[in-house]
C-alpha positions as CSV (number, residue, x, y, z in Angstrom):
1,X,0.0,0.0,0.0
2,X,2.5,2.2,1.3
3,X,4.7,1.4,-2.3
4,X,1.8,2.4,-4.3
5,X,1.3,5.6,-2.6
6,X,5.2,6.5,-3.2
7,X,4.5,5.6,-6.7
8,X,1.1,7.9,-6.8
9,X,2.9,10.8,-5.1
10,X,6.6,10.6,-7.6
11,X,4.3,10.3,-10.6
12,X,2.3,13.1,-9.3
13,X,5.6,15.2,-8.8
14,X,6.9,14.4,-12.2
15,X,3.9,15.4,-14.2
16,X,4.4,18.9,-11.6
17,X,7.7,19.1,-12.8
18,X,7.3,18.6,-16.3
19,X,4.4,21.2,-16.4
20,X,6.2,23.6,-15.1
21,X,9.2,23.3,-17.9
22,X,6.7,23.6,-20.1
23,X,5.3,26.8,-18.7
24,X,8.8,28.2,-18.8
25,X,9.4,26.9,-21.9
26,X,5.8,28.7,-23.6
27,X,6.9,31.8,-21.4
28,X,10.4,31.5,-23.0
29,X,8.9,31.2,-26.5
30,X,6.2,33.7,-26.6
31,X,8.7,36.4,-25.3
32,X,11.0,35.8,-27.8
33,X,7.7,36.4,-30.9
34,X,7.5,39.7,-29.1
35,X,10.8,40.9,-28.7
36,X,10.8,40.1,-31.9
37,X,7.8,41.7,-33.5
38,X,8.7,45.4,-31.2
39,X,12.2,45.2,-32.7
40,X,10.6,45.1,-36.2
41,X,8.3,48.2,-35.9
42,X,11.3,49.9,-34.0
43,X,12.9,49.4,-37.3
44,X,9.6,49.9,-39.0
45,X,9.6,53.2,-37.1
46,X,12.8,54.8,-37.6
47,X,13.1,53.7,-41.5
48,X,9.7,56.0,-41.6
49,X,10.7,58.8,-39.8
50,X,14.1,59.0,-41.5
51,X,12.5,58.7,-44.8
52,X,10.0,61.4,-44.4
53,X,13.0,63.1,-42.4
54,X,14.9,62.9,-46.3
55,X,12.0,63.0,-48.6
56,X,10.2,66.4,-46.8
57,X,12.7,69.4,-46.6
58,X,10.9,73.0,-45.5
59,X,7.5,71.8,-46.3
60,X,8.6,71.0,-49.9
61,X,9.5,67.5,-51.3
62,X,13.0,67.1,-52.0
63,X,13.8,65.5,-55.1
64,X,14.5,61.9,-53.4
65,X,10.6,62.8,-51.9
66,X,9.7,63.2,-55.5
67,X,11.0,60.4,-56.7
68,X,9.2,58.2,-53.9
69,X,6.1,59.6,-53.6
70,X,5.3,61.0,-57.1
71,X,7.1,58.7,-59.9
72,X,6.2,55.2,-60.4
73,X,8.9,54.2,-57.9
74,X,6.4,54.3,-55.4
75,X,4.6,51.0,-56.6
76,X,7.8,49.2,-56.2
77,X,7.8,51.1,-52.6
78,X,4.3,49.6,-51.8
79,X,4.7,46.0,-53.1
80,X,8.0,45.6,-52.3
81,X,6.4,44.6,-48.4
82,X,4.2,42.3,-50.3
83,X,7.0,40.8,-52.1
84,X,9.1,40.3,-48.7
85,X,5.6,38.9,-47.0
86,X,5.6,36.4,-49.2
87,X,9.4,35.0,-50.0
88,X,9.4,34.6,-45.8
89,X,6.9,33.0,-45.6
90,X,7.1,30.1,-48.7
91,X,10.9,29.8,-47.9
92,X,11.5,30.1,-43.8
93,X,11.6,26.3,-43.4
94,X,14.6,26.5,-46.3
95,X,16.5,29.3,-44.6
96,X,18.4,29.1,-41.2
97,X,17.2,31.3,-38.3
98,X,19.8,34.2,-39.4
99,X,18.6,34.1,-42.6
100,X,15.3,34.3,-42.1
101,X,15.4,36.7,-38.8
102,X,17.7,39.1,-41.2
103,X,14.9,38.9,-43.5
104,X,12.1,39.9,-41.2
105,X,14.4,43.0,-40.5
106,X,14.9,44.1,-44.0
107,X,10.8,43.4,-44.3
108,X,10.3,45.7,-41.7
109,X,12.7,48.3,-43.1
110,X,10.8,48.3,-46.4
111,X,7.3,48.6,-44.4
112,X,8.5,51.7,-42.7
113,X,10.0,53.4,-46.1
114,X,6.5,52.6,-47.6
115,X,4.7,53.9,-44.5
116,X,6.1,57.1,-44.3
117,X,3.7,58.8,-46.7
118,X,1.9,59.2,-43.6
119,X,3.6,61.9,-42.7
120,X,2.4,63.8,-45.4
121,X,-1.4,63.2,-44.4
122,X,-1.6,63.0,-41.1
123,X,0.0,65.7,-38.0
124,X,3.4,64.2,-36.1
125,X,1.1,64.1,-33.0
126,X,-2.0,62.4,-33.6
127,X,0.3,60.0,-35.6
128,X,2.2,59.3,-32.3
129,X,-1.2,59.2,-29.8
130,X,-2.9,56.5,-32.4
131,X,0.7,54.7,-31.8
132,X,0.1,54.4,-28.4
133,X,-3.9,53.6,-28.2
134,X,-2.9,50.9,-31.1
135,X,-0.2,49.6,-28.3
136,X,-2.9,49.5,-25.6
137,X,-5.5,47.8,-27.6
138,X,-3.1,45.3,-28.9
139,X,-1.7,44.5,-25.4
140,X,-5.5,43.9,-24.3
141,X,-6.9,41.7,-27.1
142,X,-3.2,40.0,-27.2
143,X,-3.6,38.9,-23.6
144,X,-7.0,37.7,-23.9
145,X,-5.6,35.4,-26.8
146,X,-3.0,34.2,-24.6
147,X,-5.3,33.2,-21.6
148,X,-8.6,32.6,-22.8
149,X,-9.8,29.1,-22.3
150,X,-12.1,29.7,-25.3
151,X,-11.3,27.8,-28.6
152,X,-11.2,31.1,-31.3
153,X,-10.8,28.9,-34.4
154,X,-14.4,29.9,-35.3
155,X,-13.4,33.4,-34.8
156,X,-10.7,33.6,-36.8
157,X,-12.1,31.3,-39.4
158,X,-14.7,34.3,-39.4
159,X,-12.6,36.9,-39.4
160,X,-10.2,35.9,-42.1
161,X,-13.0,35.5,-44.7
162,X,-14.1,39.0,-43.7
163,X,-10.5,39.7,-44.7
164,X,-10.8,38.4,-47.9
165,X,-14.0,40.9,-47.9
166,X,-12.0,44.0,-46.5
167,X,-9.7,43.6,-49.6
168,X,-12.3,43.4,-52.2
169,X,-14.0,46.6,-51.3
170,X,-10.3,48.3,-50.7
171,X,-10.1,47.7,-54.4
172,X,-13.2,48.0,-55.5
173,X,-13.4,52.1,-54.0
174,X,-10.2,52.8,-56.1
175,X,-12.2,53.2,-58.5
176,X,-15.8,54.3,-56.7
177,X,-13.8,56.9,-54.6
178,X,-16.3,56.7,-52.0
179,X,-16.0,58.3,-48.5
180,X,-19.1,56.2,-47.0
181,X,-17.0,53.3,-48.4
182,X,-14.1,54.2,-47.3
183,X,-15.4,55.1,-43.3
184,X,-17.2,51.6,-43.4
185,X,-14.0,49.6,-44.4
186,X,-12.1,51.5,-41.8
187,X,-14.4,50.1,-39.0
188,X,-14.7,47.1,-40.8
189,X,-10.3,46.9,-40.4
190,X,-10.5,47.7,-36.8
191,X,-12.7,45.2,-36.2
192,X,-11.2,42.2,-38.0
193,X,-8.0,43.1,-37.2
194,X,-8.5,43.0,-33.0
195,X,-10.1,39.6,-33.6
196,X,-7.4,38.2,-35.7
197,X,-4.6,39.7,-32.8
198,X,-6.7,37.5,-29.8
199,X,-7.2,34.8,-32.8
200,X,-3.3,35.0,-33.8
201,X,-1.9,34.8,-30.3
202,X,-4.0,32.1,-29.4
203,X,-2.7,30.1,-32.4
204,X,0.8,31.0,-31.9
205,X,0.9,30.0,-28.3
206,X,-0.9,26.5,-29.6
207,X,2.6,25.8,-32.1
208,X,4.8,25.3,-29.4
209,X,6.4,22.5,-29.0
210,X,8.7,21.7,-26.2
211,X,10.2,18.7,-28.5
212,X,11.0,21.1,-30.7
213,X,14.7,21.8,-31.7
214,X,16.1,25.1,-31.6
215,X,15.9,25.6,-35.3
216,X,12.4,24.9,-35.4
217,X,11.6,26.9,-32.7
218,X,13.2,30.0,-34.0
219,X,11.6,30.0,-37.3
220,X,8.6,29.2,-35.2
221,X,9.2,32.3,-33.2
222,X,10.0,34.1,-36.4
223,X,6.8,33.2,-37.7
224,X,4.5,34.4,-34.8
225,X,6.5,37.7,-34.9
226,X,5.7,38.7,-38.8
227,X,2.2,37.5,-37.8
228,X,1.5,40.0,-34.8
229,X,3.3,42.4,-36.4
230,X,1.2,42.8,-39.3
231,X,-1.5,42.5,-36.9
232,X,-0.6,45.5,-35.3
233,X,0.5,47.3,-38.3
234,X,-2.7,47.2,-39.9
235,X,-4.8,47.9,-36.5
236,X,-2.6,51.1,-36.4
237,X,-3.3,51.8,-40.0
238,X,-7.3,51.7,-39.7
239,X,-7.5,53.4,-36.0
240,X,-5.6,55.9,-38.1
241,X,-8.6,57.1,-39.6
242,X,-10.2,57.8,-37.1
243,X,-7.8,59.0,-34.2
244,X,-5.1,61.0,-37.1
245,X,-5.8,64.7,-37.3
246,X,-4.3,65.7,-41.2
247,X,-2.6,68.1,-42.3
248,X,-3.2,71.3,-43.5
């Protein structure tokens, strides 16, 4: 009796113990997506900023802010993101952890030279206030991913086919030019985009692996960090909109 009781309790003790690495380990790995992801729009940020820094000289586009913003060089500024979005993520298992890491940086470079048109539109303040609400809503709905006990496939299933939708209608009012449009796909952005963050967590926590090698688990990590940052990105982009006083 007394042997199967010591064999209850050490059983008991291991399964503890093995838990708790695995805590530790998740802890590890989720801190490393975010360290990662705030690295990139650090990078994101200061490649926009010292763009528009170069480009806008005395109110007054300088001739490299000419040649960015006003001659077909700025298509190749936009998709060039695109372009980066999409070699990461069809080659990341092929690539080492440098390689793709030193990717993600030059990705997030490329985002901020293509996002500092905003400068142009939008004031220096209201561009740093909807910074910092995007931050606070993305901690929020982040940390709900991460602890909820609810299963949010259905709302991300959801929430990606109203992507799909977002995208259609961003093209279609190219063309229609509409401000009704416009106003209901920027609520429409907000919205989709703070599900997919509690969504995106929530599926990012679920890869880990503790079997996993430390290959793996760096393109893992790499992985989680291009997906919350875009996340964020676009969250920031829509609450934009709304929050972003223009310019004169």
């Amino acid at each position: 009796m007394a042997d199967r009781y010591n064999f209850q309790n050490r059983a008991a003790q291991t399964r503890a113990q093995t838990g708790a690495m695995i805590d530790e380990g998740l802890r590890s790995y989720m801190l490393k997506v975010y360290n990662l992801m705030a690295l990139g729009l650090v990078i994101t940020g200061l490649a926009a900023f010292g763009t528009w820094q170069l480009a806008v000289e005395g109110g007054q586009l300088t001739s490299f802010g000419v040649a960015l913003y006003a001659s077909p060089l700025k298509w190749v500024v936009m998709l060039a993101p695109l372009a980066m979005v999409f070699f990461l993520s069809f080659r990341i298992n092929r690539m080492s952890v440098s390689a793709a890491q030193t990717t993600f940086w030059v990705y997030a470079a490329l985002m901020g030279l293509s996002l500092s048109s905003i400068f142009l539109v939008f004031t220096g303040q209201s561009i740093v206030q909807t910074f910092f609400v995007t931050a606070a809503s993305f901690g929020a709905l982040s940390l709900y991913g991460y602890t909820t006990k609810r299963d949010l496939t259905a709302m991300g299933s959801f929430m990606i086919m109203g992507l799909f939708g977002l995208i259609i209608a961003s093209i279609v009012n190219i063309f229609l030019a509409s401000s009704a449009v416009a106003f209901a796909v920027s609520v429409l952005g907000v919205l989709i985009f703070a599900g997919l963050t509690a969504y995106d967590t929530q599926k990012i926590k679920e890869m880990y692996f503790d079997g996993d090698d430390a290959a793996v688990m760096g393109r893992k990590a790499i992985m989680g960090a291009l997906t919350l940052y875009l996340d964020f990105v676009n969250l920031f982009m829509f609450l934009l909109q709304f929050l972003g006083n223009r310019n004169n």
